[in-house]
KOLDREN-479866 format. One record per residue (C-alpha): residue in one letter; x, y, z. Coordinates in steps of 0.25 Angstrom, whole numbers, padded with zeros to 4 digits, always signed. Layout:
N
aXYZ;...
END
This chain:
383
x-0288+0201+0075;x-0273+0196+0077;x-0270+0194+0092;x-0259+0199+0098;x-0252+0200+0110;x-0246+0213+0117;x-0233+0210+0126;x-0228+0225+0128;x-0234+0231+0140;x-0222+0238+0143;x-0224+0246+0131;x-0238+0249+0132;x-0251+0241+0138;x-0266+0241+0135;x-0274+0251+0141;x-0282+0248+0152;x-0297+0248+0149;x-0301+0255+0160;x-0291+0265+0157;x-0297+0267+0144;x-0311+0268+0149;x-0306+0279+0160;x-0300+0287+0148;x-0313+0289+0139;x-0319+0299+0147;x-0309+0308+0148;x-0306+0308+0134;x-0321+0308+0127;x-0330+0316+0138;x-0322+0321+0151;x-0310+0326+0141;x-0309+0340+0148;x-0295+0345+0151;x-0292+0344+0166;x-0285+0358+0165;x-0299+0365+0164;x-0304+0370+0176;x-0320+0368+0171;x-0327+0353+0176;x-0324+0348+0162;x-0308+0347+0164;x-0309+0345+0180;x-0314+0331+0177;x-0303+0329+0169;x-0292+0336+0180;x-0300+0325+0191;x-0297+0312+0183;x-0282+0317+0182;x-0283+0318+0197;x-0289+0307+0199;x-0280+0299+0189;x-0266+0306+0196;x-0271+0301+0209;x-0273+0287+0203;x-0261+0285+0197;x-0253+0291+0210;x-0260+0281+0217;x-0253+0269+0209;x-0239+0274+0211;x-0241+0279+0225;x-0238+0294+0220;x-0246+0306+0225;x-0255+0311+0214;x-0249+0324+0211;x-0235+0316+0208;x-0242+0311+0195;x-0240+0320+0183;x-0246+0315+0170;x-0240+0314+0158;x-0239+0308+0144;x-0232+0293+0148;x-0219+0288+0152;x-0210+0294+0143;x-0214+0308+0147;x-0214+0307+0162;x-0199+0300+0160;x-0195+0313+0153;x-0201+0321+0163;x-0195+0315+0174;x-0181+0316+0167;x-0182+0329+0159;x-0189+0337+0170;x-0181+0333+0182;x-0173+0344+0191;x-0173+0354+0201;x-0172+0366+0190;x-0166+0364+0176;x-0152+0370+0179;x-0151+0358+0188;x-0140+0347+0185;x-0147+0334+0184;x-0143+0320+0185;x-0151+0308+0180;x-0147+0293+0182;x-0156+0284+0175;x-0155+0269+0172;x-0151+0265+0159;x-0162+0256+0155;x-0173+0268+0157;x-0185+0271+0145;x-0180+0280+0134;x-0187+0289+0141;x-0180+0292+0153;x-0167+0289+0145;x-0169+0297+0133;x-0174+0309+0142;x-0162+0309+0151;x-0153+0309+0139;x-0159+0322+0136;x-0159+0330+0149;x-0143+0337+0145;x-0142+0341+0157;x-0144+0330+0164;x-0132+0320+0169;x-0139+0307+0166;x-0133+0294+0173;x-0137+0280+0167;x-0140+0269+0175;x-0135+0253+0174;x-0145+0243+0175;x-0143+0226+0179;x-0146+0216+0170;x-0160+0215+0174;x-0161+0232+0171;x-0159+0236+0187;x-0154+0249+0193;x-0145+0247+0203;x-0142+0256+0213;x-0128+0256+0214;x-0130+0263+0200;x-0140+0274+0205;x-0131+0276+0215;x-0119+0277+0208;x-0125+0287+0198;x-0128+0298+0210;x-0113+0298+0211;x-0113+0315+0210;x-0099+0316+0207;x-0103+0311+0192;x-0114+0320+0191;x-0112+0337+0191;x-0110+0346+0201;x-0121+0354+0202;x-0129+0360+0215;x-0142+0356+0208;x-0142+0342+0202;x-0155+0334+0202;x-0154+0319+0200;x-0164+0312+0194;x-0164+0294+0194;x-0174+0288+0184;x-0174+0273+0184;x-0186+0267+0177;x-0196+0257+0186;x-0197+0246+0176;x-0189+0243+0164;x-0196+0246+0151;x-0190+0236+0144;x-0187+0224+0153;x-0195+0225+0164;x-0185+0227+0176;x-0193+0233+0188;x-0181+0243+0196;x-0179+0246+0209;x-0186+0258+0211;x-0185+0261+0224;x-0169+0258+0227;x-0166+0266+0215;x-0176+0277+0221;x-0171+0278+0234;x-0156+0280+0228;x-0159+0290+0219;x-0165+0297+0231;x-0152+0295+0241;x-0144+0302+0228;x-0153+0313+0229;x-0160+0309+0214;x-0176+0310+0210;x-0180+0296+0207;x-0188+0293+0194;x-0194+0281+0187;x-0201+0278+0175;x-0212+0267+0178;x-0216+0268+0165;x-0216+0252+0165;x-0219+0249+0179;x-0232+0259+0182;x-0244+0249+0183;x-0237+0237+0182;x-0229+0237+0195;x-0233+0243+0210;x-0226+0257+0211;x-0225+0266+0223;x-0217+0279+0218;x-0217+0285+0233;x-0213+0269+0238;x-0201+0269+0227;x-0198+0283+0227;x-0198+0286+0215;x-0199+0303+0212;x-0203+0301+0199;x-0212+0291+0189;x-0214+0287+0175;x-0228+0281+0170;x-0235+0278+0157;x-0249+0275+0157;x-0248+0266+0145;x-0239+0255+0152;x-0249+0253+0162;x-0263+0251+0153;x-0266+0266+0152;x-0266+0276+0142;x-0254+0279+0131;x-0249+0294+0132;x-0251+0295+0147;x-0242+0295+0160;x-0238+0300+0173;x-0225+0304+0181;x-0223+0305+0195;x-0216+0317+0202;x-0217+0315+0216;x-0211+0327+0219;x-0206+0339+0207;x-0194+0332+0202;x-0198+0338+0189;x-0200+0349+0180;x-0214+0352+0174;x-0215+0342+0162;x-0223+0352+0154;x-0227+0368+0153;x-0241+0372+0150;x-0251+0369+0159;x-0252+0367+0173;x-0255+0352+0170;x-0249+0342+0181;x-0247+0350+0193;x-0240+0359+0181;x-0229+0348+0179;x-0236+0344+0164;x-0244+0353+0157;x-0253+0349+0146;x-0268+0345+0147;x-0269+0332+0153;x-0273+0317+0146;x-0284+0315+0156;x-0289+0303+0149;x-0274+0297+0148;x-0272+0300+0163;x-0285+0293+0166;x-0281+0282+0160;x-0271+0280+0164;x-0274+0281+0179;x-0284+0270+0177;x-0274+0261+0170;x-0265+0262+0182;x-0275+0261+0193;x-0279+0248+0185;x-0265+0242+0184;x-0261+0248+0198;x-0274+0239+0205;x-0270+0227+0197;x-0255+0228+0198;x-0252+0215+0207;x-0261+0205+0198;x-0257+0213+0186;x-0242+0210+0188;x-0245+0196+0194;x-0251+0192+0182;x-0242+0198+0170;x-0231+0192+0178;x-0237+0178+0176;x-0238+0181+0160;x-0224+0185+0161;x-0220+0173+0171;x-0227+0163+0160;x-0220+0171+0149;x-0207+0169+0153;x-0208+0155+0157;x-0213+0153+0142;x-0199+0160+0138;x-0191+0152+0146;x-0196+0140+0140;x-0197+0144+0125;x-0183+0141+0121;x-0180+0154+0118;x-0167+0161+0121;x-0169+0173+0128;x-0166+0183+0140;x-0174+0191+0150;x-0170+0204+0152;x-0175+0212+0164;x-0175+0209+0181;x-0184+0201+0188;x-0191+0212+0195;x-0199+0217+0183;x-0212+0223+0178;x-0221+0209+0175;x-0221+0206+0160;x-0210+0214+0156;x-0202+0202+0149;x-0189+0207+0142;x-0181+0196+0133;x-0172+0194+0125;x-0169+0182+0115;x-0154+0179+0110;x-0151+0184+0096;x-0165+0189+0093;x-0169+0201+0087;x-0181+0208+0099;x-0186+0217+0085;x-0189+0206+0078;x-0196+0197+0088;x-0204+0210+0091;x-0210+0210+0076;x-0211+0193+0076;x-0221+0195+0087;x-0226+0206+0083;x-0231+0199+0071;x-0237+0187+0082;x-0244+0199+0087;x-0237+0199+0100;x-0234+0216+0104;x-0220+0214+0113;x-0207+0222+0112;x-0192+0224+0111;x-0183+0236+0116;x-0188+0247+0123;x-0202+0248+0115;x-0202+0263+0119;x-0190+0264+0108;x-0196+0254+0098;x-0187+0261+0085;x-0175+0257+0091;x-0170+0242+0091;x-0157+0243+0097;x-0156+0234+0109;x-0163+0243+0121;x-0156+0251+0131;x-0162+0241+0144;x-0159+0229+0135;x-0144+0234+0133;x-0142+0239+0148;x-0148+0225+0155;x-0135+0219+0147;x-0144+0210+0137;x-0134+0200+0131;x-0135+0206+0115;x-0138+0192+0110;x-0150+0194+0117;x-0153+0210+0117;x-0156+0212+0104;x-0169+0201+0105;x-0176+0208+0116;x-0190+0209+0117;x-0201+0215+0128;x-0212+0206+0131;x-0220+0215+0142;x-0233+0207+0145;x-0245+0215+0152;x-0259+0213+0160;x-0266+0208+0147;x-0256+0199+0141;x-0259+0183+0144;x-0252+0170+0144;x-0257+0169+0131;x-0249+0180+0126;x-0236+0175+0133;x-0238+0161+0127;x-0239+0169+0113;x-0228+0178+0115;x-0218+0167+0119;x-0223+0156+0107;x-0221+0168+0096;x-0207+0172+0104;x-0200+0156+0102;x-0207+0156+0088;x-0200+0170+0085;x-0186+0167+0090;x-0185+0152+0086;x-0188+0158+0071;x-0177+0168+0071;x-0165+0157+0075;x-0169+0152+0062;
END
């Protein structure tokens, strides 16, 4: 069997074993529906309770903030589409301009919605003069009634870049705005305290933490949103539908796991990526580093001068080395990414970018690999 080497942990990680093991039960002999009222479904209604009490625990939230849903993409939309005091309400959202397609995407559609887009530095940072400046009311509609909503991602996607969350929290707050973050990239992998940070709202997939696909949670810590879905009482009636008790159960166990082993965790991937990049540096190659220095470890964005980031993707592909380029959320488009754009990449350089997002299991082996079949890649196409 061909070896390979998989570089993209921000797109997706390996399942935790224990998590897998914690998921069997629940989906071959205790597969009750926790709606039930009879013994059968109240085992499965006691692991939820158990698993939201879990996961609020690693956030520092209180239990019944924690609504499950499918991953990240759904609560961003939740906490986007649903916001508001009533629906006749004026609303007004400011975002950043590097945010997932999901959170973008989903305030382009909300028409009644004044959306303000936000700058980032050159390292992908919010600043908050720009936060400010967006609350300036007089560019927004009169209107008795207007809810303001700020949404600014934890942890860029695509470079990296850690923000900071609780400046840009305690802003929104003095302007009188519900604070929201998608921690899609940054659940598990970096200490969180949402009551310590002040976050109102939070966005997490299971997935980007060694649990289970299809599975997710958002944080409320108090109604800023509408119901998600109608039908059953499900989630203290703010999602109906009958519940992924095996996928919730995962995923609390991949989180306790990650949570519990945070500090050595990053410690160690930041020594892959420390090694990693001293390989870079010395390669000969020519190339830039996008993203700040405060970033989530092993999130290593570059770009090489007149390169083409598709075609290296499919060279090491065929080495057997799994990495990516653009958002890989948006993997038919080519175009130069949106975060790639905004950070002001030079476009000699823009159009060879590539994510290299090393994980828990990846080894200074694999950096070693990854780095040899880069120089052999790049030296080739300058011929």
């Amino acid at each position: 069997m061909k070896r390979y080497i998989y570089a993209d942990n921000a797109a997706t990680t390996k399942l935790d074993t224990e998590a897998f093991e914690a998921m069997l039960p629940w989906l071959i002999e205790n597969y009750g529906n926790a709606s039930q009222p009879y013994f059968f479904g109240k085992k499965a209604a006691h692991a939820i309770k158990e698993a939201r009490q879990t996961i609020a625990g690693c956030i520092n939230a209180d239990p019944d903030n924690i609504f499950f849903t499918s991953g990240g993409t759904e609560s961003d939309n939740w906490a986007i589409k649903c916001f508001g005091v009533s629906p006749t309400d004026a609303k007004v959202i400011v975002v950043s301009a590097i945010e997932h397609h999901a959170i973008l995407h989903a305030c382009k559609n909300q028409p009644n919605a004044t959306v303000t887009y936000l700058p980032v530095d050159k390292d992908g940072i919010v600043r908050g003069e720009d936060i400010v400046m967006a609350f300036d009311h007089s560019n927004h509609p009169a209107c008795s009634r207007t809810s303001y909503l700020t949404s600014i991602m934890m942890a860029n996607n695509e470079i990296g870049t850690i923000m900071p969350i609780k400046d840009l929290a305690a802003i929104a707050h003095e302007n009188g705005s519900v604070f929201h973050t998608d921690a899609v990239q940054a659940v598990g992998h970096i200490p969180i305290d949402v009551k310590g940070l002040g976050i109102d709202m939070l966005s997490a997939s299971a997935h980007k933490f060694n649990g289970p696909k299809g599975i997710g949670f958002f944080y409320d810590s108090g109604k800023h949103v509408y119901p998600h879905n109608d039908g059953g009482a499900q989630e203290f009636g703010m999602r109906a539908g009958t519940e992924n008790v095996a996928g919730i159960v995962g995923m609390a166990v991949a989180l306790k796991n990650n949570c519990a082993n945070l500090e050595s965790n990053m410690k160690y991937i930041m020594s892959l990526e420390d090694y990693f990049m001293d390989l870079m540096e010395h390669s000969g190659v020519d190339f830039i580093r996008n993203g700040g220095r405060n970033h989530i470890p092993g999130n290593i964005n570059l770009s090489f001068r007149n390169a083409d980031g598709e075609a290296i993707l499919h060279r090491l592909d065929l080495k057997g080395i799994c990495i990516s380029t653009g958002s890989a959320c948006d993997s038919v488009n080519t175009q130069i990414s949106h975060v790639i754009r905004a950070i002001g990449v030079p476009q000699e350089y823009a159009n060879g970018t590539i994510r290299i997002s090393l994980g828990k299991y990846n080894t200074l082996d694999d950096c070693d690999s990854i780095v040899e079949a880069l120089v052999k890649i790049l030296s080739l196409s300058k011929k």
